[in-house]
N, C-alpha and C positions, 0 to 999 in steps of 0.2 A: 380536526375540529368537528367530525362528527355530533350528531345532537343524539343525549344519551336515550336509550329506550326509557327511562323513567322520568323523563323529561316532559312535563304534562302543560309551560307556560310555551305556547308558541313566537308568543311577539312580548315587545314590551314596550311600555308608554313611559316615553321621554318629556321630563319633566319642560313646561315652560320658562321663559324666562321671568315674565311677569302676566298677570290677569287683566291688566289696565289695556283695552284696543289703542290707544294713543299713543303710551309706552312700545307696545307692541309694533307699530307702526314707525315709530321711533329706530327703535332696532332695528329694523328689517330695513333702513335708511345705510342705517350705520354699518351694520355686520356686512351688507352688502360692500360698502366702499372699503371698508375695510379688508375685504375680500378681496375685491382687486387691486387693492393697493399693496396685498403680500403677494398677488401672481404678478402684477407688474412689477413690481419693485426687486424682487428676486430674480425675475427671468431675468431682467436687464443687467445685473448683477454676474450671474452666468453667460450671459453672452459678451458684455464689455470685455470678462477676464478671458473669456473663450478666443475672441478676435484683439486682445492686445496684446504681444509679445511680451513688451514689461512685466506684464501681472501672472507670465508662469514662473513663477516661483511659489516654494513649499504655502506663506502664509496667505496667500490670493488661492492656490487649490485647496486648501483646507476652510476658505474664505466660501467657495463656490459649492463644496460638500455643505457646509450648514442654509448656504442657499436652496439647493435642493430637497436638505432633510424641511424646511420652511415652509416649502410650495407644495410638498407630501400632507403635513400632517396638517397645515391647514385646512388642507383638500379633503381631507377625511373626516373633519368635524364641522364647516362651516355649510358646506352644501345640505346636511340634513339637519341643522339649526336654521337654514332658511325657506329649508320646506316646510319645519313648524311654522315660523310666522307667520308663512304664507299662508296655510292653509288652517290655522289656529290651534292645531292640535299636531301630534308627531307619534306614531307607530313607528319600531323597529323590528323586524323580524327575530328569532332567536338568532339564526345563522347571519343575519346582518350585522346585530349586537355583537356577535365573536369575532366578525371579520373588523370591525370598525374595533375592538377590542384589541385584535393582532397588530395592526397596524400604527395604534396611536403608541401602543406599548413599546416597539420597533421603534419609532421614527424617536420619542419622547428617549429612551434611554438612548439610542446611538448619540441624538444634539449632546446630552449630558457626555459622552464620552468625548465625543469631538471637541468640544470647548475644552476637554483637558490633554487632548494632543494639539491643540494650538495655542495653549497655555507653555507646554513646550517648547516651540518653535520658539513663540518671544522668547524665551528662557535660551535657548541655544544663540537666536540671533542675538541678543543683548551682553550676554553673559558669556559666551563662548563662541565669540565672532569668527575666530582665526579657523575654526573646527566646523565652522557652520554647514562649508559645502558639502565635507564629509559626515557629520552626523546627522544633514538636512537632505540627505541627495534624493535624488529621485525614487528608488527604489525602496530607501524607508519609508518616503514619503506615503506610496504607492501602498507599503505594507501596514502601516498605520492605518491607512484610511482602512484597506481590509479587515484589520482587526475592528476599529469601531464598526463597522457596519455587521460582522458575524457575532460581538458580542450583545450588540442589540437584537438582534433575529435569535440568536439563544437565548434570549432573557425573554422575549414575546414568547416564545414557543414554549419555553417554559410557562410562565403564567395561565397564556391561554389552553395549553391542554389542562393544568388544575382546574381552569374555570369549567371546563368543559365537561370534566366528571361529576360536576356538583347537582344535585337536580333542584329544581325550579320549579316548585308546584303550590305557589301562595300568591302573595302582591306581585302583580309585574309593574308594579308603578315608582321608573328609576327617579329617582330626588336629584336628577339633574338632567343637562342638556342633551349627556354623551353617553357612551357606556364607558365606563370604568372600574377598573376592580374594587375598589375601594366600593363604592356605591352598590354596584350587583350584587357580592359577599351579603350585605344588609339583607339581600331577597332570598338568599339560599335557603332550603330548608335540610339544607344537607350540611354535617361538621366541616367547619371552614379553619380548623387550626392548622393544616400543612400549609393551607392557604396563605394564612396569615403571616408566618413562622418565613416563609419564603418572602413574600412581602418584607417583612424588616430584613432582613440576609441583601435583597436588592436594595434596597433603601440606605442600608448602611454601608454597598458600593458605589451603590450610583450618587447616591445623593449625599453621602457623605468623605469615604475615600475622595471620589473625586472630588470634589472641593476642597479637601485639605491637600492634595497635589498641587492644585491650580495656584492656592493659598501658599506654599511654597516657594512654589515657582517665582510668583509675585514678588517674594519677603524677599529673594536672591535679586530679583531686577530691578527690584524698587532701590536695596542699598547698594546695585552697582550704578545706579542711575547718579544716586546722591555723589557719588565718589567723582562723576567729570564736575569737573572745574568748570566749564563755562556756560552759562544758563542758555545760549542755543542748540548747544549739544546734549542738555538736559532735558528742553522742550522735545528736539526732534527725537530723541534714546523713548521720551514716554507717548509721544503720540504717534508711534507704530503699536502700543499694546494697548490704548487708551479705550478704543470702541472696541474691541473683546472683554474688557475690563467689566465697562458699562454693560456688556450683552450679559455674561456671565452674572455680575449681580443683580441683575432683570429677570434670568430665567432663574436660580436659583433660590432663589426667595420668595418666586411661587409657586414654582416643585417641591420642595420640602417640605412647604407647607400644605400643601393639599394630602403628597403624602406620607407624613409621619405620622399620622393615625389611621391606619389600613382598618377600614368597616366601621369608624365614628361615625354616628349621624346627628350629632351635637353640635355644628355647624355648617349643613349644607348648603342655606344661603350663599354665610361665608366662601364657600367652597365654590359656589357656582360663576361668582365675581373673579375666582383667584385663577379656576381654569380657563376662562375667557383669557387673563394677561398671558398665558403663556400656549394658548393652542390659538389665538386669536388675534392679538395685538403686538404680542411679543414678534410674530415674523411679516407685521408688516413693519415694524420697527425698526428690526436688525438692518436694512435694504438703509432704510436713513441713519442713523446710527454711522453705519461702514460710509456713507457717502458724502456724509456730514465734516467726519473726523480724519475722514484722509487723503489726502491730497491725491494719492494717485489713483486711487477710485473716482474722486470725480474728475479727473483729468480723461482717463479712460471713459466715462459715462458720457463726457461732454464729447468727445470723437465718436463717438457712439448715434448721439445725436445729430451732428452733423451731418454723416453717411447715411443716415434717413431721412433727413431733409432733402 
């Protein structure tokens, strides 16, 4: 991620959220508690599952994976959105903007891919019970999570070295909070079509494949759900996949949407609102969501609580 020799913007200025100091004031309230309400809520999350024997199995470590990818990529965008607040304005260096660039790109596709091998799991627990030990065991488990995690660090590392040949010698003033590709491309004044050309190639894996897997998976669990006979064994068959369900159409509905138009700047506002739901609120959500909807999570939380007291 070198910074090219033709590379003449050193920093760049991250856009505000709003101009109003009371508004501003307002957020910097908010994003803050919102902030610790994804590192609290997550860490406890991982450690419940860490310290309670029950919850090793496949959907509680795949549970604990999207915890950590959470308490990452939160970490990567809400700290330098609360330095603007604070201090009313927000510089990032070039080499900052790549490095917050690598990382959100990483954490942002692996969540997408994990939600579609836990979208699995329910598919194998629901659907293929009898097989579950064996096509759930450990060592799948284990290799799955590997592959999500290297195919998201190949897709960052792809991106981020395109972004890194492009030169920057005009506006440094990004039209939103973070760095993101979409947004940056806007400042290049260097040809940005492999750029983009890779953008939809990712977009129509990440954000599309995947969803029609997950979507899938569903159609198969949903009509083996309908097929038990008795409506407690219906209730408990859907609320083991019920808060994935809700996470999955949380975060996908403001990932696709920010990005299915790579370098539009025909609704940035829009855009600005849409990245907050899913680098922001989405993972202080997910901690409640999972803690809300399943019994043995907060069973676990609540043992959790006790031994701190």
């Amino acid at each position: 991620m070198a910074v090219s020799n033709y590379t003449t913007v050193v920093e760049f200025v991250l856009q505000g959220l709003s101009g109003d100091p009371e508004l501003e004031a307002l957020f910097l309230v908010f994003f803050l508690l919102l902030y610790i309400l994804a590192l609290a809520g997550n860490t406890l999350i991982i450690i419940a599952i860490s310290l309670n024997p029950s919850l090793h199995i496949p959907m509680y470590f795949f549970l604990a994976n999207l915890a950590l990818l959470d308490i990452v990529c939160t970490s990567t965008v809400l700290p330098k959105l609360l330095e603007g607040l604070v201090l009313k304005s927000s510089h990032i260096s070039y080499k900052g903007c790549m490095t917050q660039l690598f990382f959100m790109t990483w954490f942002l596709g692996s969540e997408l891919v994990l939600l579609t091998a836990m979208a699995y799991d329910r598919y194998v627990a629901i659907c293929r019970p009898l097989h579950y030990s064996m096509l759930m065991s450990w060592p799948i488990c284990v290799l799955l999570t590997g592959i999500v995690w290297l195919i998201g660090i190949a897709n960052t590392s792809l991106h981020t070295g395109l972004m890194a040949r492009l030169n920057f010698c005009g506006p440094n003033q990004i039209g939103n909070f973070l760095c993101e590709v979409p947004t940056l491309l806007l400042l290049s004044c260097s040809p940005t079509i492999l750029n983009n050309i890779m953008i939809v190639i990712a977009d129509t894996y990440f954000g599309v494949a995947n969803f029609l897997l997950i979507m899938i998976s569903y159609s198969f669990i949903i009509a083996n759900i309908l097929r038990i006979r008795s409506t407690e064994g219906k209730k408990r068959a859907f609320s083991t996949c019920s808060a994935h369900l809700v996470v999955v159409i949380l975060y996908y509905c403001t990932v696709i949407y920010t990005y299915l138009q790579p370098g539009s700047g025909s609704s940035l506002e829009n855009g600005k609102v849409v990245t907050l739901l899913y680098t922001a609120v989405s993972p202080a959500l997910n901690p409640l969501i999972y803690s809300l909807r399943n019994k043995d999570v907060k069973v676990a939380l609540r043992k959790l609580f006790l031994c701190l007291h």
